[in-house]
C-alpha positions in Angstrom: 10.6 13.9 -9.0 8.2 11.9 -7.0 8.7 11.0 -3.4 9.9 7.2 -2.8 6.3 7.8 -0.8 4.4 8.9 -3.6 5.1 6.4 -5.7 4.4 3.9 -3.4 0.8 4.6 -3.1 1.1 4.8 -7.0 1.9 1.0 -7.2 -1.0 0.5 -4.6 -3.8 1.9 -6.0 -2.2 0.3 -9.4 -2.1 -2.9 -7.9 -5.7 -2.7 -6.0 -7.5 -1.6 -9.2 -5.9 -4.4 -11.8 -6.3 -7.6 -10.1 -4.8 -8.6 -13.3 -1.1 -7.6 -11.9 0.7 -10.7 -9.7 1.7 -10.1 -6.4 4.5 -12.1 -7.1 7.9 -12.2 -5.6 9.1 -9.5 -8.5 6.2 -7.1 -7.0 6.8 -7.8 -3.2 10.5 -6.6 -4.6 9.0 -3.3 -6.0 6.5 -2.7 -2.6 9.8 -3.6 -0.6 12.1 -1.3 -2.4 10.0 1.4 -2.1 9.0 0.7 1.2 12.5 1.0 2.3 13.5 4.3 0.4 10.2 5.9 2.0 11.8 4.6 5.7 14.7 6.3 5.2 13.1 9.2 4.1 10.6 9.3 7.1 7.5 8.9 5.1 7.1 6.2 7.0 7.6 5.3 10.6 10.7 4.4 11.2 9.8 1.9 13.9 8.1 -0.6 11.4 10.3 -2.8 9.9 10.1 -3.2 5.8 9.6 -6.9 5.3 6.6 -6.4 7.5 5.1 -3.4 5.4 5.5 -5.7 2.3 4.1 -8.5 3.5 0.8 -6.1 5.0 0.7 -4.3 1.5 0.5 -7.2 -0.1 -1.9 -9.0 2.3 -4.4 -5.1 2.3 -4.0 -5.3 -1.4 -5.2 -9.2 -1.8 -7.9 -8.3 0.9 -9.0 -5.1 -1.2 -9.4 -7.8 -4.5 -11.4 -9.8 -2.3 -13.8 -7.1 -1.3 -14.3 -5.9 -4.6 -15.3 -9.2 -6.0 -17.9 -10.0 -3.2 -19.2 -6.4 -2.8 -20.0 -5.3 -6.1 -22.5 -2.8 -5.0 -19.8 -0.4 -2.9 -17.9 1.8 -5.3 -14.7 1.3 -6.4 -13.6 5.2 -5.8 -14.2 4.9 -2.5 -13.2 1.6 -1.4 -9.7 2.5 -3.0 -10.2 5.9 -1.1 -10.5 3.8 2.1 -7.3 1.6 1.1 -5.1 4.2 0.4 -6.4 5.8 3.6 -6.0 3.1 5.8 -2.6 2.4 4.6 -1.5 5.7 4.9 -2.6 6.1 9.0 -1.0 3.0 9.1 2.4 3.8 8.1 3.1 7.1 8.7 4.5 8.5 11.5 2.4 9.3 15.1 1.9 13.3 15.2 2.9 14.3 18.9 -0.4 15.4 20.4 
């Protein structure tokens, strides 16, 4: 079975590539259920609080529409490589040094 994690990035990328799918209350339930099953898993760090993942998820995922509708000419692959990149230094957990 999938990681709480895993399928997290899942309904990123889905959402990023079909600006078609709201990012409605219903989905900010979804992001935010997930979210929270990934904290208490230690996907992610446990120091961010979930409301404020959703709400960024959301906000990275409106942001990625954006650029993809102004910026034609950069390819989608890697743009979504970038998002799902960004998004996952962001929430996981600082490696001691």
């Amino acid at each position: 079975m999938d990681s709480a994690w895993d399928r997290l990035l899942e309904l990123v990328e889905h959402l990023a590539t079909d600006p078609g799918v709201p990012l409605d209350a219903q989905t900010e339930g979804r992001l935010s259920h997930l979210a929270a099953e990934a904290v208490e898993d230690r996907h992610i760090d446990i120091e961010l609080h979930v409301p404020d993942v959703t709400r960024w998820l959301a906000g990275l995922v409106t942001a990625h529409r954006a650029l993809r509708e102004t910026h034609g000419e950069v390819d989608a692959d890697t743009e979504l490589g970038n998002l799902l990149r960004i998004v996952t230094r962001w929430l996981h957990p600082a490696r001691p040094r």
